[in-house]
C-alpha positions in Angstrom: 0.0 0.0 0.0 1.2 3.6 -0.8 1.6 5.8 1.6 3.8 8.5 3.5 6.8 8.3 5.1 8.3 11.3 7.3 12.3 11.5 8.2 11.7 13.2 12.1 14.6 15.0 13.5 15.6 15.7 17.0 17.6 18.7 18.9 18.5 18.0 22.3 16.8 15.0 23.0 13.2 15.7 21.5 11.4 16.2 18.2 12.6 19.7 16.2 10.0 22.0 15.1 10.6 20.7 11.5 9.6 17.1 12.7 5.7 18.5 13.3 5.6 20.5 10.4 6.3 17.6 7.7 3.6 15.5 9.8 0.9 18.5 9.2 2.0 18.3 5.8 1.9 14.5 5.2 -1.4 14.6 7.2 -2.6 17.1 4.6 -1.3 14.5 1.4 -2.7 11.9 3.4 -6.4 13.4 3.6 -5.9 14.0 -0.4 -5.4 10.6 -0.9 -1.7 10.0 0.1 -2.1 6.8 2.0 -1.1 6.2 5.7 1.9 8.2 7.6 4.8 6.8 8.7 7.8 8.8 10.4 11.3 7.5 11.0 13.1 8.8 13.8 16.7 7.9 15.0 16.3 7.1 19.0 14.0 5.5 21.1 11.0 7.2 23.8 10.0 9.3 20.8 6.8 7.1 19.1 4.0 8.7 21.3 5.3 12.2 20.6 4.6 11.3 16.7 1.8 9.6 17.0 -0.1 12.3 19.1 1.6 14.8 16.5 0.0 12.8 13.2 2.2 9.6 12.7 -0.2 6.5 12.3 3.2 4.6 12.4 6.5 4.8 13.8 9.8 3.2 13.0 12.2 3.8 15.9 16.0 3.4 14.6 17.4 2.2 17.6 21.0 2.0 16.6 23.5 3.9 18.8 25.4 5.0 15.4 22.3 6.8 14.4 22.4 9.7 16.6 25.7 11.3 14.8 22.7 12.4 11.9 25.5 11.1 8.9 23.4 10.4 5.8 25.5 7.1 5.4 24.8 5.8 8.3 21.2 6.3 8.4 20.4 5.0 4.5 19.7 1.6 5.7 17.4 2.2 8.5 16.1 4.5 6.1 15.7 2.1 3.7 13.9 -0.2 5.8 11.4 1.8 7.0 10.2 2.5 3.7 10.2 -1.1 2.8 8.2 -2.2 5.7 5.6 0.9 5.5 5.3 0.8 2.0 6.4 4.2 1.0 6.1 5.7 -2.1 6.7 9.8 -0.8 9.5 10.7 1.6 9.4 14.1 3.1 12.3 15.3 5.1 13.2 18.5 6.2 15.3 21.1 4.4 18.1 20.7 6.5 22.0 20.0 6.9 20.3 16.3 7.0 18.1 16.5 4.2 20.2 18.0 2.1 22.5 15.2 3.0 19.6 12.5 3.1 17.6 13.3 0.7 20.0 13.1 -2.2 22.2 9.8 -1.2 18.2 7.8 -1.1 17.5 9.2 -4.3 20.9 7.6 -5.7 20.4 4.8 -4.0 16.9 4.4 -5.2 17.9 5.7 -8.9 15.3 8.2 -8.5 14.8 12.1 -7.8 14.6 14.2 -5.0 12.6 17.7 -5.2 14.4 20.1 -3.0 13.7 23.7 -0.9 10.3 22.8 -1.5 7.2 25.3 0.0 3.9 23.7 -1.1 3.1 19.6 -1.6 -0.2 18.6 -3.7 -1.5 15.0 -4.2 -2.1 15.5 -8.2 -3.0 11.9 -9.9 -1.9 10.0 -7.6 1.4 11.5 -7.7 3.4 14.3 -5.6 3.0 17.3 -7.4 5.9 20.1 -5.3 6.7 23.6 -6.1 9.7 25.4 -5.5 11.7 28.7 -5.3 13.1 29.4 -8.2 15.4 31.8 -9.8 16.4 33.4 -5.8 12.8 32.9 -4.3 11.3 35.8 -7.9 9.5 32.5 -9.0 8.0 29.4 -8.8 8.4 26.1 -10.4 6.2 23.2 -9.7 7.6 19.4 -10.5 5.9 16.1 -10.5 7.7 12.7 -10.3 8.2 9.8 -12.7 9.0 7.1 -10.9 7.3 5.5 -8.2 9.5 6.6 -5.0 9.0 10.3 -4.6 11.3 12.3 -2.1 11.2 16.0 -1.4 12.9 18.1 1.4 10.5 21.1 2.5 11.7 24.5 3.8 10.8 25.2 7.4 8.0 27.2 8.6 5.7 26.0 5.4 3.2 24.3 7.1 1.9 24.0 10.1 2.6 21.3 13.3 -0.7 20.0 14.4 -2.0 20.3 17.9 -0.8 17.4 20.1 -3.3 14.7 20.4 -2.5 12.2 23.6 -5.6 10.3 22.1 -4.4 9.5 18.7 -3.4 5.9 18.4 -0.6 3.8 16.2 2.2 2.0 16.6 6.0 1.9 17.1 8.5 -0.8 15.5 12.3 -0.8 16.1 14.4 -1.0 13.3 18.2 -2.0 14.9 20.2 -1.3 11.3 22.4 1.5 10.3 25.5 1.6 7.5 29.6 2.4 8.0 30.5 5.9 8.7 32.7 7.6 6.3 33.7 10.0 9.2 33.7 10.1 12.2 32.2 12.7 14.5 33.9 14.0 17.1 31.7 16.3 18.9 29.2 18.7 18.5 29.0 22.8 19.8 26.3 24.9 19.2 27.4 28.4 17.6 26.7 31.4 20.4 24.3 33.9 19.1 
């Protein structure tokens, strides 16, 4: 079955603001005909946070390697998550990890990936995106050919939806994740 499946990121421990916003977005596609929602997230303790946020599915990478955020690493949990929810749109945020992301599982998937997108339409059956183009003084809207459609989507584009504690799915541990190219030595956060 087609459906949606949502790359969640975390800052500190819990879900980033983007992680919301795809679901409100994939909720949207999903009410137009999109199919279920899925999210990924690297980490456990975070399933009921998606759910109540939109998730009707959760695939918990519980890998230790995971929580570094390198693209390499991540493809095959990645990968698995959209084989055992049945995938056929990825959205991922417009981030230093989308833009890492969203490209290598399009390679890897000999497919495309729509990037810095602001608005996502069901349109046939397919993902119809639009984009900034020419520095944000137009628009360009895209559809996909093949079956696996993946976009990233610019923050602040849609809306979280309001936490609901009743909402009900499920959460299913996927313990996989690929060789590091590099190796991460430690994080700071920049003083503003």
């Amino acid at each position: 079955m087609a459906g949606i499946l949502v790359i969640a990121e975390t800052a500190d421990g819990a879900l980033a603001p983007i992680s919301g916003e795809l679901l409100g977005a994939a909720r949207g596609l999903s009410d137009a005909g999109g199919g279920d929602v899925s999210a990924f997230v690297a980490g456990d303790g975070l399933g009921d946070a998606l759910i109540s946020l939109g998730a009707d599915k959760v695939f918990a990478g519980t890998s230790p390697a995971l929580s570094d955020g390198v693209a390499a690493v991540l493809l095959p949990a990645v990968n698995a998550a959209i084989e055992q929810s049945g995938a056929n749109i990825v959205l991922m945020g417009q981030t230093s990890l989308g833009r890492d992301l969203g490209p290598a599982l399009a390679f890897a998937h000999k497919t495309a990936v729509a990037m810095d997108c602001v608005d996502l339409k069901i349109d046939g059956g397919k993902l119809r995106v639009t984009r900034s183009a020419y520095g944000g003084n137009a628009r360009a809207e895209h559809t996909f050919k093949g079956d696996l459609q993946i976009a990233t989507v610019k923050a602040k584009q849609y809306d979280a939806l309001a936490p609901d504690s009743g909402r009900s799915g499920s959460t299913v541990t996927i313990d996989v994740a690929g060789e590091s190219p590099v190796k991460v030595t430690g994080h700071t956060q920049p003083e503003v």
